[in-house]
Every structure is written in C-alpha cells, then in structure tokens.
N, C-alpha and C positions, 0 to 999 in steps of 0.2 A: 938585343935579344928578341923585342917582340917584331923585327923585321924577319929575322930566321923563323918565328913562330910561323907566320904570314905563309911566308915559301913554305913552308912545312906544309902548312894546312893545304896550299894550292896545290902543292903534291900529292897530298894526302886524296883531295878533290879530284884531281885528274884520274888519277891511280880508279878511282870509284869510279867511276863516271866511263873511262874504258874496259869494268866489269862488266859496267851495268850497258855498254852499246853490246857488247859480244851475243848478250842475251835479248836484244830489241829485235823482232822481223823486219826483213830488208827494207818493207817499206817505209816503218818508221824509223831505223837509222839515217837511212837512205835521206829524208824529209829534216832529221835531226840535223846529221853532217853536212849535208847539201845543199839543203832548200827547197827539192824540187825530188819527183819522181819521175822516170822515160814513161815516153807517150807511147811509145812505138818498138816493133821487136827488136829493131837494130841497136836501139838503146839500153833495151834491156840486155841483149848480146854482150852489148861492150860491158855492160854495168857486173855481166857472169866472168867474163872472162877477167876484168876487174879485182872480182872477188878469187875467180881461181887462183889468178899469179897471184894473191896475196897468201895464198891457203886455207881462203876462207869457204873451203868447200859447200860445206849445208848453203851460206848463202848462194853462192855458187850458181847450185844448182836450182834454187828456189827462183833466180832472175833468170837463167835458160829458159826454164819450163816457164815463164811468162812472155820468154823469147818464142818460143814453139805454140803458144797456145794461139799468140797473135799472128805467127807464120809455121804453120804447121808442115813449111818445104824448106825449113833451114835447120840443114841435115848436119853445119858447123856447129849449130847451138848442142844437138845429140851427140859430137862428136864431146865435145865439151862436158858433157852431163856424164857420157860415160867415165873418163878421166879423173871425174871428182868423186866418182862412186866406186872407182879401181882405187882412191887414195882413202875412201872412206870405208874399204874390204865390203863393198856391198855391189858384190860380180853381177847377181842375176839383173838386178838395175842396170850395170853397165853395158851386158850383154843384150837387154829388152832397147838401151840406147842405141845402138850400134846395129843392133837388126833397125831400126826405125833409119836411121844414116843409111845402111846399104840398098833400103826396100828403097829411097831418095834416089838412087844411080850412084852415089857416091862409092868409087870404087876404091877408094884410100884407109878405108876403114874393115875392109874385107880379111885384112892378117892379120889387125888385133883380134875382132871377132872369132878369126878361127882359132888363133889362140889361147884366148880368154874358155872359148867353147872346149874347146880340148882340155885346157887344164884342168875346168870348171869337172870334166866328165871322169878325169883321173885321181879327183877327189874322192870321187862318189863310193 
C-alpha cells in the first residue's frame, strides 16, 4: 500500500510539475528541462521550430522572434512565426510575418500571404 502511495504521489508530482512548465517562459523551461539556453539564432530557430512541431505555438514564437532579433535576414524563422499565429487565429501577426519573409526575397511565402491577405479583406 504505501508503495502505490509513493507512485501515486510521483504522478501526482509529475502531473503538477508539467502544469507548472506550460506556464514557465521559454527561457526558464528551456534552462529547467535542458540546462542550457541557444547562444545564437540558429538555435534559437531550431529551439521554435521545436516548439511548433510540438504545438507549442506562444513558445514557438517567443524563440523565432529571438531567432530574428539576432538575425533579422532569416525570413524561415517569419515563415514559422506566421504558421503559429495562423494556428493561434492571430492573422494580422501572420500577415506582418510573412510581409517581413517576402520584403527577404523569399518567394515561397508570397501565396500564403496573398491568401491570408484576401481572406483577411473578405472578413472585413
């Protein structure tokens, strides 16, 4: 009996403990889970794109935008930003992203955008 308490309680404990990460900012999850924060954008990149495939959008987007701030020509991290603010229904974001990708060259992002832009205007 007090072995099943045990388990119990460490379930009980996990269970709390992946409340209480959902609500930590990336960096100190990030510093909890890991050990360690990205020096550099391309870490932080992966660190977004990370968090997208898991659907952890807000983080998501919180390690792009430190992907961008340190390389303000990686128009993959805006492509990414937009996607998580398409899944998070926050268009004009994704739309602000995606113009910031295309002003890049990047010409792969140019049909979402006009998509996004049109549906966005057939709201209105």
């Amino acid at each position: 009996m007090i072995a099943d308490t045990h388990a119990d309680n460490e379930a009980i404990n996990e269970q709390i403990k992946e409340i209480d990460d959902k609500n930590l900012p990336v960096e100190e999850w990030l510093l909890l889970r890991v050990g360690s924060i990205p020096r550099n954008s391309v870490g932080w990149f992966r660190c977004g794109v990370a968090f997208y495939n898991k659907k952890e959008f807000l983080r998501a987007i919180d390690c792009l935008q430190k992907s961008v701030e340190l390389d303000p020509l990686n128009y993959n991290a805006y492509q990414i930003i937009a996607r998580a603010c398409i899944a998070l229904n926050r268009k004009q974001e994704a739309i602000a992203a995606l113009k910031q990708s295309v002003n890049l060259d990047n010409p792969s992002d140019w049909q979402l955008l006009v998509e996004l832009t049109a549906a966005t205007e057939g709201a209105e």
